[in-house]
C-alpha positions as CSV (number, residue, x, y, z in Angstrom):
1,X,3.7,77.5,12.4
2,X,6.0,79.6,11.0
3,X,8.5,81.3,13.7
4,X,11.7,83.2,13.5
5,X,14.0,80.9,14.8
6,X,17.4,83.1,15.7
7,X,16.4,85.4,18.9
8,X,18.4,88.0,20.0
9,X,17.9,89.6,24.0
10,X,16.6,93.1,24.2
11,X,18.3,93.3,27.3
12,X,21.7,92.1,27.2
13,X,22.2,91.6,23.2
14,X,22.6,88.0,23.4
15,X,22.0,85.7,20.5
16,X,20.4,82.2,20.8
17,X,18.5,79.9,18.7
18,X,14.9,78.8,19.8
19,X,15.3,75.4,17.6
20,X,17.9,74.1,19.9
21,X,16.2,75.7,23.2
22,X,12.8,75.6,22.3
23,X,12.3,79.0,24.7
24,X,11.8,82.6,23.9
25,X,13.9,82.8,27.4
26,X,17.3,84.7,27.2
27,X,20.1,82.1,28.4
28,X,22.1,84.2,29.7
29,X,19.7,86.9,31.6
30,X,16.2,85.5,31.6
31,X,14.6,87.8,29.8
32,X,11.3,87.5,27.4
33,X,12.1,90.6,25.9
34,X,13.8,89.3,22.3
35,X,13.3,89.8,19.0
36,X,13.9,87.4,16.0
37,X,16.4,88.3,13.7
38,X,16.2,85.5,10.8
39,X,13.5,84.7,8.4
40,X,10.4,83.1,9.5
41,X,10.6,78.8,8.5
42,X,8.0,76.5,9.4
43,X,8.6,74.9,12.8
44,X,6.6,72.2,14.7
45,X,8.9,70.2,16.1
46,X,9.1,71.4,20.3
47,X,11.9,70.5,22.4
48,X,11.2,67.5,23.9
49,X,13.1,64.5,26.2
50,X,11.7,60.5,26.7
51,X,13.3,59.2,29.1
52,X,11.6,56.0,30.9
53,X,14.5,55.2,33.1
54,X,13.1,56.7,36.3
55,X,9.9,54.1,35.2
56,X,12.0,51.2,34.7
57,X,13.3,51.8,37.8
58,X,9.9,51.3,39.9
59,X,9.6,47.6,38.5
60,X,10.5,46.1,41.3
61,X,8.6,48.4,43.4
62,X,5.3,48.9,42.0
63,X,2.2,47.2,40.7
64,X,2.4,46.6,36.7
65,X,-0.6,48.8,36.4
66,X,1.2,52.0,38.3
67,X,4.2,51.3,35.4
68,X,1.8,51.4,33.1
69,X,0.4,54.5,34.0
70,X,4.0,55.9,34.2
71,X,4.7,54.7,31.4
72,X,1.7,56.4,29.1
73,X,2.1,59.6,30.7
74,X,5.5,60.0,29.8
75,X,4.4,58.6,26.2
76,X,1.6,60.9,26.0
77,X,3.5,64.2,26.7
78,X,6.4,63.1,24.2
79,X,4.7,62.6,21.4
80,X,2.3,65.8,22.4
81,X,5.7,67.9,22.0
82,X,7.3,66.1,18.9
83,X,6.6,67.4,16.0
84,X,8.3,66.7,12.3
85,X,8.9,69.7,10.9
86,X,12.2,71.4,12.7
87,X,13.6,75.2,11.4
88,X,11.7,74.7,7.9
89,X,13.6,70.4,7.2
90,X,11.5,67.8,7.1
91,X,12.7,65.0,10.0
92,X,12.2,61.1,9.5
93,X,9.5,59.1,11.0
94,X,12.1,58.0,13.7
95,X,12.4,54.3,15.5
96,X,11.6,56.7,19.0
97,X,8.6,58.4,18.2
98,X,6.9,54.8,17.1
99,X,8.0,53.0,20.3
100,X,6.7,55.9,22.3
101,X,3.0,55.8,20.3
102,X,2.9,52.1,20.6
103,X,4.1,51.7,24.3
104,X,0.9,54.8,25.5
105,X,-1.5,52.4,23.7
106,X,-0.2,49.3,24.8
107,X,0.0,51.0,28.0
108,X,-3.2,52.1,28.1
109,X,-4.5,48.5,27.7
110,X,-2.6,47.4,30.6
111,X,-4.0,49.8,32.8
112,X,-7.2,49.1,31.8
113,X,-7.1,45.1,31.6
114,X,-7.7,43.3,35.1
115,X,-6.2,40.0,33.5
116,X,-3.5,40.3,32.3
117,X,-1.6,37.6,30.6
118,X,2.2,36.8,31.5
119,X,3.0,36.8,27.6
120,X,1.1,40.4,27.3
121,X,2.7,41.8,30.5
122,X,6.1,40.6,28.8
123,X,5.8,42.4,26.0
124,X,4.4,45.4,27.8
125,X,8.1,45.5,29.6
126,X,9.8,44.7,26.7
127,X,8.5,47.9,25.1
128,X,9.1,49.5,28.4
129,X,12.6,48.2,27.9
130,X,13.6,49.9,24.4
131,X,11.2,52.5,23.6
132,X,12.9,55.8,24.3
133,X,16.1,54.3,22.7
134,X,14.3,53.5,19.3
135,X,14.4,49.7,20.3
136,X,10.9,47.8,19.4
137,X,9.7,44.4,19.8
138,X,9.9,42.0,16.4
139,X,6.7,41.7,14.6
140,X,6.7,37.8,15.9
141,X,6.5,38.8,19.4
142,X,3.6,41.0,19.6
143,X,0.9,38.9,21.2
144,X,-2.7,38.4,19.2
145,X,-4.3,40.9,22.1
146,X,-2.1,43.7,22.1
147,X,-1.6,43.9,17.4
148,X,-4.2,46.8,17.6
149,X,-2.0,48.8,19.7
150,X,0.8,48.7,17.1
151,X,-2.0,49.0,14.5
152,X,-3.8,51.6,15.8
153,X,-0.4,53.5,17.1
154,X,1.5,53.5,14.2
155,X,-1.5,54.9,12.0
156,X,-1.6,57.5,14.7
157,X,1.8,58.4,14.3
158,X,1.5,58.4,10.7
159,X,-1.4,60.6,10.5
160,X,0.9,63.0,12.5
161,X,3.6,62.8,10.5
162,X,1.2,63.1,7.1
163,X,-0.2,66.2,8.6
164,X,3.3,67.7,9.4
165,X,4.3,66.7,5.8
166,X,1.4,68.7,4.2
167,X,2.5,71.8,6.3
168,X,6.1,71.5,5.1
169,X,5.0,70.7,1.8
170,X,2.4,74.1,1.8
171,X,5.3,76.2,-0.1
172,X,6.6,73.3,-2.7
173,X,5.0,73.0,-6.1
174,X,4.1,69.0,-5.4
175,X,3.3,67.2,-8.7
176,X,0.2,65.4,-9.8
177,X,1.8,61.8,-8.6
178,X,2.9,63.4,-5.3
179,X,-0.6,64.6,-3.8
180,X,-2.4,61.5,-4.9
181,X,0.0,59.4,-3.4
182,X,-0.4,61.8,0.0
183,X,-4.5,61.6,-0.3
184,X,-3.3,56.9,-0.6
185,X,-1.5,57.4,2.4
186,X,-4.3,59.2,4.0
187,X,-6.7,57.2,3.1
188,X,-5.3,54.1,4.3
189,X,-4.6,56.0,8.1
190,X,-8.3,56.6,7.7
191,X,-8.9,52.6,6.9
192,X,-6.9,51.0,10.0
193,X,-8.1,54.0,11.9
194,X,-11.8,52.6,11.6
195,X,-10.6,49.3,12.3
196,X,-8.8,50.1,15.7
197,X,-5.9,49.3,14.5
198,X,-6.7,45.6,13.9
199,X,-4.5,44.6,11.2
200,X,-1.8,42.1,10.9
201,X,1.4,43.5,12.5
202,X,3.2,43.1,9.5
203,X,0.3,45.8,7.3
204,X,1.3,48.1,10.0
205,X,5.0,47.9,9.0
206,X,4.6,48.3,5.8
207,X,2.9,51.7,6.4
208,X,5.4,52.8,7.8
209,X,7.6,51.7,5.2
210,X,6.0,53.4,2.7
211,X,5.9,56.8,5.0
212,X,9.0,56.5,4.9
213,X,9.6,56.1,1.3
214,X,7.1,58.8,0.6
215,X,9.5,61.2,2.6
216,X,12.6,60.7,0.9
217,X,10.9,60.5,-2.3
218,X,9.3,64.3,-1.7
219,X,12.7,65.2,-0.5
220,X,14.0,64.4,-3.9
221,X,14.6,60.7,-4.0
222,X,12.6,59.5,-6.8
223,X,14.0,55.5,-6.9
224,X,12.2,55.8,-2.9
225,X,9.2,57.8,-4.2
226,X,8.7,54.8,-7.1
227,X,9.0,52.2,-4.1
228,X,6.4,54.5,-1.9
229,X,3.7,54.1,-4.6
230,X,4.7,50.5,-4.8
231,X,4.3,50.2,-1.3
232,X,0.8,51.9,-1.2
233,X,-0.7,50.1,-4.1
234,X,0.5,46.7,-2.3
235,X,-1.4,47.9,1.0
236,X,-4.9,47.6,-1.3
């Protein structure tokens, strides 16, 4: 949505700005009563804090399933909030938001699974461990059960990101090579979508690799958009 992003209070004058708040609240009074004074920029990205400290530090008191549904709620509300587009810039597909999609489905499976492995419960904790610093498991670690989650969580948060893309993308003349490689990246969400997310860890990297690429390249990089289309034809 488009917003205008620089407030200023009705009541006592003061000036704020709702990208760094995220609230149409006065800081100084309280007051709802503001008005924008800037131009309007596209904005999706809400204010929004993942911390799993106060989960981490249950371990020792609390069945694995209880952390686990800790855990995915916290997930689940962060990446409700996040968004990619932030006062009209396009923001990266960041280390954070991928730990916190993978750790609500890996999550998810944990509370759901009455046997649980010792080498899947590791894992679960070593995501549990890292995600809200950016911090994820190697692709060697990720146990045969638990690939989908990554799989299916990382074409989740690319779909996102895609659509949040397209948004920012709505008032920039794209070329020819630009939306086809857009409707490639689409279509291979669509493809490991139907599959659950069961793909080899390493096919779920490399989509995120060539999000990645795509970004930059539509931001004006053209060696990383040549790499993204590289990337997406090797994905086939």
């Amino acid at each position: 949505m488009k917003i205008r992003g620089e407030r200023e209070c009705r009541e006592c004058g003061t000036r704020w700005s709702y990208y760094e708040t995220g609230s149409v609240g006065c800081p100084a009074c309280g007051s709802l009563r503001s008005v924008g004074v800037d131009e309007r920029t596209e904005h999706t990205d809400l204010q929004a804090s993942f911390d799993l400290t106060p989960v981490r530090s249950a371990i020792d008191d609390v069945a694995t399933d209880d952390i686990a549904e800790r855990a995915r709620d916290r997930c689940r509300e962060y990446v409700r909030r996040r968004g990619f587009v932030n006062s009209g810039s396009l923001r990266d597909l960041d280390d954070t938001y991928l730990g916190a999609i993978e750790l609500l489905h890996v999550a998810d499976i944990v509370v759901r699974d009455i046997r649980l492995e010792d080498r899947e419960e590791l894992y679960f904790l070593a995501l549990l461990r890292g995600a809200d610093r950016g911090d994820r498991p190697p692709v060697e670690d990720i146990p045969q059960t638990l690939r989908s989650a990554r799989g299916l969580g990382y074409a989740n948060a690319v779909r996102e990101y895609r659509r949040d893309v397209r948004t920012w993308a709505e008032d920039r003349d794209l070329t020819a090579s630009e939306r086809r490689a857009l409707e490639t990246l689409g279509e291979h969400v669509k493809r490991i979508r139907l599959l659950d997310g069961d793909v080899d860890p390493e096919t779920a990297e490399r989509l995120v690799e060539a999000t990645r690429d795509l970004a930059n390249g539509l931001r004006g990089d053209e060696f990383a958009f040549t790499q993204a289309q590289q990337r997406l034809d090797g994905l086939e």
